[in-house]
N, C-alpha and C positions, 0 to 999 in steps of 0.2 A: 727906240724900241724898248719896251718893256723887258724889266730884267727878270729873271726866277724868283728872284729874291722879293720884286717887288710886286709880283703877279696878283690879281685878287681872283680866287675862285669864289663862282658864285654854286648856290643850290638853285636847284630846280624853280621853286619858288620866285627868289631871286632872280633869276634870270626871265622867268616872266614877266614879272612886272619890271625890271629896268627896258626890257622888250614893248611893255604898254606907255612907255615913258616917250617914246620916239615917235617921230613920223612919216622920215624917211631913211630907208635902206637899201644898201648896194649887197649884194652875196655876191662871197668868190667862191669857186669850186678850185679844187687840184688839179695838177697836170694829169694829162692822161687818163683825163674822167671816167669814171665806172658808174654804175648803179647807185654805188651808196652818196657820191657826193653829190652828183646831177638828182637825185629821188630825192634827199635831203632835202638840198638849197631849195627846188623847184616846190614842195609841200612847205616849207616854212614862208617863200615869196608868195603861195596862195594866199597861208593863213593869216601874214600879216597884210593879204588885202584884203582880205576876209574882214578885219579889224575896222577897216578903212583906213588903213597906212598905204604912203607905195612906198613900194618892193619892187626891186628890179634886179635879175643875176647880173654879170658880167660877163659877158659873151668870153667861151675858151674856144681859143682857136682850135682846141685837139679835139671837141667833141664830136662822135663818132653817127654815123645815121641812125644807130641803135635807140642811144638817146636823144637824139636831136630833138622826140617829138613831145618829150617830158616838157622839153622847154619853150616851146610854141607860146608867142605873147609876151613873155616873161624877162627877155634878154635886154641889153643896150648896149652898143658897142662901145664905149668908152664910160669912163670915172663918171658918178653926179655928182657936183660941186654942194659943198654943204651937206651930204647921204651919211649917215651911220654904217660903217664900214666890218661886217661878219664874215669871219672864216669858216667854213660849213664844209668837216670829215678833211684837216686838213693839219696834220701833224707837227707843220713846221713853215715859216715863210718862202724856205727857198722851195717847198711844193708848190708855190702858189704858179702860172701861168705867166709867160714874160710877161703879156698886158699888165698885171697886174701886181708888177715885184714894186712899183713905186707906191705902191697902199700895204704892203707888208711891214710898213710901221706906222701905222693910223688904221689895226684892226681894233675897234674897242668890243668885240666879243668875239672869240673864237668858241666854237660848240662844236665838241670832238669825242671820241669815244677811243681813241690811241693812247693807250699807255705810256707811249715815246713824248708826248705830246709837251713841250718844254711851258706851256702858256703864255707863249708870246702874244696872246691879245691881252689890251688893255684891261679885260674880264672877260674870265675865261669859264665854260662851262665844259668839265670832261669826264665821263663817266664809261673808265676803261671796264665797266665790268659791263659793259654794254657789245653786242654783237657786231653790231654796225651805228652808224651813226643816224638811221634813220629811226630807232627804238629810241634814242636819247629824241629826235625830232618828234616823234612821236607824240610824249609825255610831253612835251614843251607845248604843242598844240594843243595837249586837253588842258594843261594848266594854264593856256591863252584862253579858253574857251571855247575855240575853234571847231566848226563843224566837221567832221568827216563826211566830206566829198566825196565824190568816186574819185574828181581828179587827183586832191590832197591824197586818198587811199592808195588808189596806182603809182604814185609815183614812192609812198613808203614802201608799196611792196617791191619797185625796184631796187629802191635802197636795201632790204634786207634780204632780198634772192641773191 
């Protein structure tokens, strides 16, 4: 695991393009998924399909019928071998979902808006003056280039409701 000491925060910028650098992605969400990390994960897996990367969440067991339909397509129930591994609105490894405590040290970006947020990924994007995590998603998609979808749109306005 990545230490504090050795954390690298990236900018905005920065994290876009090491973003255009890949071409496949696994996204975790937090235990007890809300709005912001399910709106997040699910608007950044459009956008980098959008890209033509794939992007796939990692199914949380705890997610709720509320959001279950954010994430329609977009799941896989287990790890992709060889996937560039993002933590999305998720402050800390031990928030991550039992599934998915054994990729809690092979996150090479965490993108988070918590101020607690220690940057235990490998590069870290955290921009605690941010509301929710899905404003920091947001920015990230215009500076991908990424179109504004209805779907990519719905799913940030569940992140920041």
């Amino acid at each position: 695991m990545t230490t504090v000491t050795a954390m690298i925060r990236k900018t905005l910028p920065e994290a876009a393009a090491w973003l255009r650098q890949n071409d496949c992605y696994l996204l975790l969400t937090h235990r007890r998924p809300d709005g912001d990390t399910i709106g997040s994960a699910a608007a950044l897996c459009r956008g980098l399909r959008q890209l033509g990367k794939a992007a796939w969440l990692l199914e949380n067991p705890e997610v709720t019928p509320k959001y279950a339909p954010y994430l329609t397509g977009l799941t896989v129930p287990a790890p992709l071998e060889g996937a560039t591994v993002l933590a999305i609105d998720t402050a800390s490894p031990g928030l991550l979902p039992e599934n998915a405590q054994t990729l809690a040290g092979n996150v090479q970006l965490c993108i988070d808006h918590h101020g607690s947020n220690n940057g235990f990924g490998e590069k870290n994007l955290i921009r605690a003056d941010a509301g929710a995590c899905a404003e920091v998603l947001y920015d990230v998609l215009a500076a991908l280039g990424c179109r504004l979808t209805r779907e990519i749109a719905e799913c940030i306005y569940a992140g920041v409701s």
